[in-house]
C-alpha positions in Angstrom: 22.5 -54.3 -38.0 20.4 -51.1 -38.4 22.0 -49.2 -35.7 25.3 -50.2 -37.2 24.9 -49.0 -40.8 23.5 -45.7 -39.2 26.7 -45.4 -37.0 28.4 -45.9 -40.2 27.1 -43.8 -42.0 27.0 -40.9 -39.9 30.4 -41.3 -39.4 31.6 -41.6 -43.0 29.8 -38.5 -43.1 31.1 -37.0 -40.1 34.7 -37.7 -41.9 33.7 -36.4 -45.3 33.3 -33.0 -44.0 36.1 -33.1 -41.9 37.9 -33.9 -45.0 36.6 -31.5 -46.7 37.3 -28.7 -44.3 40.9 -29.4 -44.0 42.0 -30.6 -47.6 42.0 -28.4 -50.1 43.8 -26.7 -53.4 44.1 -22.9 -53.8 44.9 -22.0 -57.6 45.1 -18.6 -59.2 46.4 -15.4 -60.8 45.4 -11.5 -60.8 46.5 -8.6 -63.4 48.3 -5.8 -61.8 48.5 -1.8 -63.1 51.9 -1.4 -61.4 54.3 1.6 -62.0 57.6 2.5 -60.5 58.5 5.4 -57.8 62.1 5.5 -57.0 65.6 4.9 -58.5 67.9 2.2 -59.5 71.4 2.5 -59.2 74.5 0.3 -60.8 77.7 0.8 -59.4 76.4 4.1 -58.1 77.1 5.7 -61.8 73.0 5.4 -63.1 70.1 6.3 -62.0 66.7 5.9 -63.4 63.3 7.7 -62.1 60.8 7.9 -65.1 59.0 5.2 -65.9 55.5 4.5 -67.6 52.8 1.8 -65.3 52.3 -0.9 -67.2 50.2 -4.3 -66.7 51.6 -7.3 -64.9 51.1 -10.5 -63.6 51.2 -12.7 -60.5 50.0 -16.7 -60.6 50.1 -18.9 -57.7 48.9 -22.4 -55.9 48.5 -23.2 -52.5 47.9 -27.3 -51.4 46.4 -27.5 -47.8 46.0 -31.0 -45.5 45.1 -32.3 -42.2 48.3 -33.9 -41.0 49.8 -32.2 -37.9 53.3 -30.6 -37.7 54.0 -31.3 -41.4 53.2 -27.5 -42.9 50.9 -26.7 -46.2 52.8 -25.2 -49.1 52.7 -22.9 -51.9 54.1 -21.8 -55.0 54.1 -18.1 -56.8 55.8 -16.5 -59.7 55.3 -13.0 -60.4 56.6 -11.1 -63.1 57.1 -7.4 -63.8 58.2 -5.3 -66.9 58.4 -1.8 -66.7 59.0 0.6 -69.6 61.0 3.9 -68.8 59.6 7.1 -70.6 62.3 6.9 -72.8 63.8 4.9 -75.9 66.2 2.0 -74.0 64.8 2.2 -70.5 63.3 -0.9 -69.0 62.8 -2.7 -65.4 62.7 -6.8 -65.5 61.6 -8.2 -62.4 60.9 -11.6 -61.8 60.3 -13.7 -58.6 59.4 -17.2 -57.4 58.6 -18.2 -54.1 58.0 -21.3 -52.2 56.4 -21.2 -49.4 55.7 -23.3 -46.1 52.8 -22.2 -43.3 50.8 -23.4 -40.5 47.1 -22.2 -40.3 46.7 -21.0 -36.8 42.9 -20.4 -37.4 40.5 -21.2 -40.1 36.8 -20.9 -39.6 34.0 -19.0 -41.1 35.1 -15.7 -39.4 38.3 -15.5 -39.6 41.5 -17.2 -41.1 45.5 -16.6 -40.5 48.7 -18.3 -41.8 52.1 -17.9 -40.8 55.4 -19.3 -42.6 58.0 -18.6 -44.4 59.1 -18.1 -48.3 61.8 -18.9 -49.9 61.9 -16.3 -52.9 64.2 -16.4 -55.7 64.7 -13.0 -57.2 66.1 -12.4 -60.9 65.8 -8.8 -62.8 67.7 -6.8 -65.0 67.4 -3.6 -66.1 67.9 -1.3 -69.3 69.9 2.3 -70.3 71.5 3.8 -73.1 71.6 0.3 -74.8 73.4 -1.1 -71.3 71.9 -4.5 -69.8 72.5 -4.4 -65.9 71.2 -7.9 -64.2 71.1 -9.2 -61.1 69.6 -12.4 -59.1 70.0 -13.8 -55.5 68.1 -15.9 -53.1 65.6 -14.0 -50.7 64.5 -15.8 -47.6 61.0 -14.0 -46.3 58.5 -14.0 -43.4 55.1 -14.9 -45.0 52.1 -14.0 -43.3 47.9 -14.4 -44.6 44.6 -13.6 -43.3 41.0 -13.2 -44.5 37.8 -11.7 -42.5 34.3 -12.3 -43.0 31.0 -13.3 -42.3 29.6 -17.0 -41.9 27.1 -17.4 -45.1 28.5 -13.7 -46.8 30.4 -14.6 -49.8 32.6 -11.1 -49.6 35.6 -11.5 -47.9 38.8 -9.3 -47.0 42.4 -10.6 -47.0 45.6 -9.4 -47.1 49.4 -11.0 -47.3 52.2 -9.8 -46.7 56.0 -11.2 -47.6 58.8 -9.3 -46.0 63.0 -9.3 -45.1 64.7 -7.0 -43.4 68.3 -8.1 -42.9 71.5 -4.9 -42.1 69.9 -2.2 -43.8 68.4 -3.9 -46.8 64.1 -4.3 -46.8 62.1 -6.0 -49.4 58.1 -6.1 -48.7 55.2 -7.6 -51.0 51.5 -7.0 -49.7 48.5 -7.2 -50.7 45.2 -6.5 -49.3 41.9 -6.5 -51.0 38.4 -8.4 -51.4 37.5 -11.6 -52.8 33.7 -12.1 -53.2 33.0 -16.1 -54.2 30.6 -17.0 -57.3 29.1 -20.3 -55.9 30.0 -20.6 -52.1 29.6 -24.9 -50.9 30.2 -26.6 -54.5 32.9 -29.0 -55.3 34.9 -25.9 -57.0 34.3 -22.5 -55.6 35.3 -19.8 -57.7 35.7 -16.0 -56.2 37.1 -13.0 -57.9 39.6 -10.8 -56.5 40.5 -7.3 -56.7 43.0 -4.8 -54.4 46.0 -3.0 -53.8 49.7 -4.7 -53.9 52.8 -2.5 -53.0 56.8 -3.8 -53.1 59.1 -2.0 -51.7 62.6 -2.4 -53.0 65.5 -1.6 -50.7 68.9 -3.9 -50.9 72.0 -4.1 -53.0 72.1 -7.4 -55.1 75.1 -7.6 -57.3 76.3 -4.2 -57.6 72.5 -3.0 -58.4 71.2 -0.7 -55.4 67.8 -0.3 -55.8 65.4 1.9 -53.6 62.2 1.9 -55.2 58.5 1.3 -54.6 56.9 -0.6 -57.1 52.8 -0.7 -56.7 48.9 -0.5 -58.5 45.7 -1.7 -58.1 45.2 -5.8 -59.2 42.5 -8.0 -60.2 42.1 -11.6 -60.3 40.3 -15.2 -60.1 40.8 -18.2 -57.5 39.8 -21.1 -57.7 39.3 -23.7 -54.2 38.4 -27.5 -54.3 
């Protein structure tokens, strides 16, 4: 009966971590000092070049689990709002993505995901008193991976969203370090800091854009 409870146990524990390894919640959100580098065009008449960096925002959730062939998901919704250097100029940009990946590795050295996202794009933008918007769906490539050391809490990662479909581009990525508060609780905590570049090339509703938007970013996650 001994020997039996032991098994037990043991194996209850044995499952626990397994658990533990492969179920999980991602939650969090950085600050980003992002200007604009380029022009934006609206039925080829306007163009617009000058504008002042400003701080922005990007929040996101990612829900991981063990069951094979089904893949994890994620959700993001970044937001940016650029004032031009002069009275009436302004640059809206908002996104949300969904995503769905597969973790082709995850250990204590190194991690990668591969999907894809979904991203639905809305923005307008501002001249002489004129409102110019424009929206559309954005299917992306979504790729993720982190290096480090086993028992190092400083990690680097990067992620990168990207399309590329006759002539028009759109990229997002990221790459940075996260360094985690208090590694093997229930709730790790890490904070987050790097560089994120988009760079804005397509024609959405008679607005032709070809503009980098990009700055330096801080942030939080949170993992349980």
């Amino acid at each position: 009966m001994k020997k039996q409870l032991l098994a037990l146990t043991l194996l209850t524990g044995l499952s626990n971590s397994v658990m533990a390894d492969t179920i999980g919640t991602y939650f969090g959100a950085n600050i980003w000092q992002s200007g604009v580098d380029g022009t934006i065009k609206y039925n080829n008449n306007a163009s617009f070049t000058n504008y002042e960096d400003t701080y922005n925002y990007r929040m996101y959730a990612k829900f991981e689990h063990p069951i094979p062939l089904i893949p994890n998901g994620a959700i993001s919704f970044s937001n940016v709002d650029v004032e031009g250097s002069s009275s009436g100029e302004n640059i809206n940009l908002k996104t949300v993505d969904f995503t769905l990946y597969y973790e082709f590795l995850d250990n204590d050295i190194v991690s990668l995901d591969a999907g894809v996202t979904w991203r639905q794009l809305s923005g307008t933008f501002q001249e002489n008193g004129n409102e110019h918007s424009f929206k559309g769906p954005l299917p992306m490539g979504y790729l993720y991976g982190e290096v480090g050391l086993p028992m190092f809490p400083l990690k680097a990662f990067a992620m990168v969203n990207a399309i590329g479909i006759t002539g028009d581009v759109y990229g997002d990525a990221e790459v940075g370090l996260s360094f985690v508060l208090n590694p093997a609780y229930v709730l790790d905590w890490s904070i987050r800091a790097g560089y994120r570049i988009q760079q804005l090339d397509f024609n959405v509703d008679d607005v032709k854009a070809d503009a980098t938007i990009d700055g330096v970013f801080v942030g939080f996650e949170g993992h349980f």
